[in-house]
C-alpha positions as CSV (number, residue, x, y, z in Angstrom):
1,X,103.0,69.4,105.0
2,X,103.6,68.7,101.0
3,X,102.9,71.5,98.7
4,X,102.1,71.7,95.2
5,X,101.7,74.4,93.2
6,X,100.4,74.4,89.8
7,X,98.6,76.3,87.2
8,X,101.6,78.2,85.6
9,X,101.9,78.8,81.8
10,X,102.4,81.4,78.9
11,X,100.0,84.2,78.5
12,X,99.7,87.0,76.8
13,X,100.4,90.8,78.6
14,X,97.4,92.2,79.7
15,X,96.0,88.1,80.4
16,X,95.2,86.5,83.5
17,X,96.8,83.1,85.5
18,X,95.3,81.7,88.5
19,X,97.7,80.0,90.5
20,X,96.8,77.0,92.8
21,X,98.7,75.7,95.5
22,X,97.6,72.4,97.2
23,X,98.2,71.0,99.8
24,X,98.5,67.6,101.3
25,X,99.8,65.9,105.2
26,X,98.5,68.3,106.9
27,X,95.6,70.9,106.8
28,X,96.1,74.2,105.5
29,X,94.8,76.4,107.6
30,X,97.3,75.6,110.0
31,X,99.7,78.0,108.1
32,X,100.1,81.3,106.8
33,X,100.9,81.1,103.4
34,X,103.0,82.5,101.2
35,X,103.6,83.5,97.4
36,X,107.1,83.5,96.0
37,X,108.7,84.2,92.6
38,X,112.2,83.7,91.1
39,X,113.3,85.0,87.7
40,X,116.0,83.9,85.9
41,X,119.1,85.6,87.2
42,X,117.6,86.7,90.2
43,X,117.0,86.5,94.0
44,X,113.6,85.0,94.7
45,X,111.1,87.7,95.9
46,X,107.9,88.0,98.0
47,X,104.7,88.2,95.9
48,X,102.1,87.9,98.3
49,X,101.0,86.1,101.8
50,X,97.9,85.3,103.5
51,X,97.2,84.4,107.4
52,X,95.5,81.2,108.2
53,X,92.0,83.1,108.2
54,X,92.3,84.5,105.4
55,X,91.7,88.0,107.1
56,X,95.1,89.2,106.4
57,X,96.9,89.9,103.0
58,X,99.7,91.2,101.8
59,X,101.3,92.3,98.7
60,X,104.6,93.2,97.1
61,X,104.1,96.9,95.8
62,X,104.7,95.5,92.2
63,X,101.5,93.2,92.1
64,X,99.4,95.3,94.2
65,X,95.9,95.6,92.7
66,X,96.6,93.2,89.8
67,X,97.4,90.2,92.0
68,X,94.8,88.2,94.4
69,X,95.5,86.0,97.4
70,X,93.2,83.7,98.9
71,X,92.8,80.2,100.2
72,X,90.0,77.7,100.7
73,X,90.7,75.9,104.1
74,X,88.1,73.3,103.2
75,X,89.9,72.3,99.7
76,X,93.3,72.6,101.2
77,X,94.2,74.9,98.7
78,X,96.3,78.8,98.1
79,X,95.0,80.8,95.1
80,X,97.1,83.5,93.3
81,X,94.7,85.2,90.8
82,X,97.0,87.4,88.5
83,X,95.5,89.9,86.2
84,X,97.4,92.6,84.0
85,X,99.8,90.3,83.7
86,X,103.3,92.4,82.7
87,X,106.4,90.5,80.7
88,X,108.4,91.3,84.2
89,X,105.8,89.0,85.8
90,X,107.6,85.9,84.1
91,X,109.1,84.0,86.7
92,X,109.0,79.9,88.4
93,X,106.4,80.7,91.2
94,X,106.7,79.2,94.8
95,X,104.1,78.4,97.4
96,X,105.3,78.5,101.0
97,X,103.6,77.3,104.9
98,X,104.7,79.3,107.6
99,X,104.1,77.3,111.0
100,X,105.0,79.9,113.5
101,X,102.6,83.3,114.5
102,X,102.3,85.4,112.0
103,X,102.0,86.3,108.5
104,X,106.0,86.4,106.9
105,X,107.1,88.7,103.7
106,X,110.2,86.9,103.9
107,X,111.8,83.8,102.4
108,X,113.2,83.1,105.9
109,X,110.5,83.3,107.6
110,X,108.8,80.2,105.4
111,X,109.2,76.8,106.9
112,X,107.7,74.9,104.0
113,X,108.0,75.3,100.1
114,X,106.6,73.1,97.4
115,X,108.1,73.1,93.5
116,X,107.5,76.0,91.4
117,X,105.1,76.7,88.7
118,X,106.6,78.6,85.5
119,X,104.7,81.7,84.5
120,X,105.4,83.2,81.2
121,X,104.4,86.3,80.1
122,X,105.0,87.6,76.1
123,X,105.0,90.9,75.0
């Protein structure tokens, strides 16, 4: 599978980004998906993950209940809606399919990345 993510840009604290992440070879809801982010200078970090229903989220604890998850099977396609959008929340942001059981927190346990989106965020 081939991942895209796009959608990034700069915005404003307190503004709001949706994220998309497409996807194309092979359909979507055959992975958990994943949301990644790396700032500059640091490690890349878990934002948020999904399981191939959709049933399941998850959230780092710094972007719960400002951040969204969600996919569209049909469209082939990953949202991240992000709300409240903080200047730590500037970062390139990663998409990622997991092919084995289970829904992964963890960069390791991602089989599949696409490029990363930049999201800016000015004070």
């Amino acid at each position: 599978v081939q991942l895209q993510a796009f959608g990034g840009g700069l915005v404003q604290a307190g503004g709001s980004l949706r994220l998309s992440c497409a996807a194309s070879g092979r359909t979507v809801s055959s992975y958990a998906m994943g949301w990644f982010r790396q700032a500059p200078g640091k490690e890349r970090e878990f934002v948020a993950s999904i399981s191939r229903s959709g049933g399941a989220t998850y959230y780092a604890d710094s972007v719960k209940g400002r951040f969204t998850i969600s996919r569209h099977n049909a469209k082939n396609t990953v949202y991240l809606q992000m709300n409240s959008l903080k200047p730590e929340d500037t970062a390139v942001y990663y998409c990622a399919a997991r092919a084995r059981v289970g829904v992964g927190t963890k960069i390791d346990e991602y089989d599949y990345w696409g490029q990363g989106t930049q999201v800016t965020v000015s004070s």
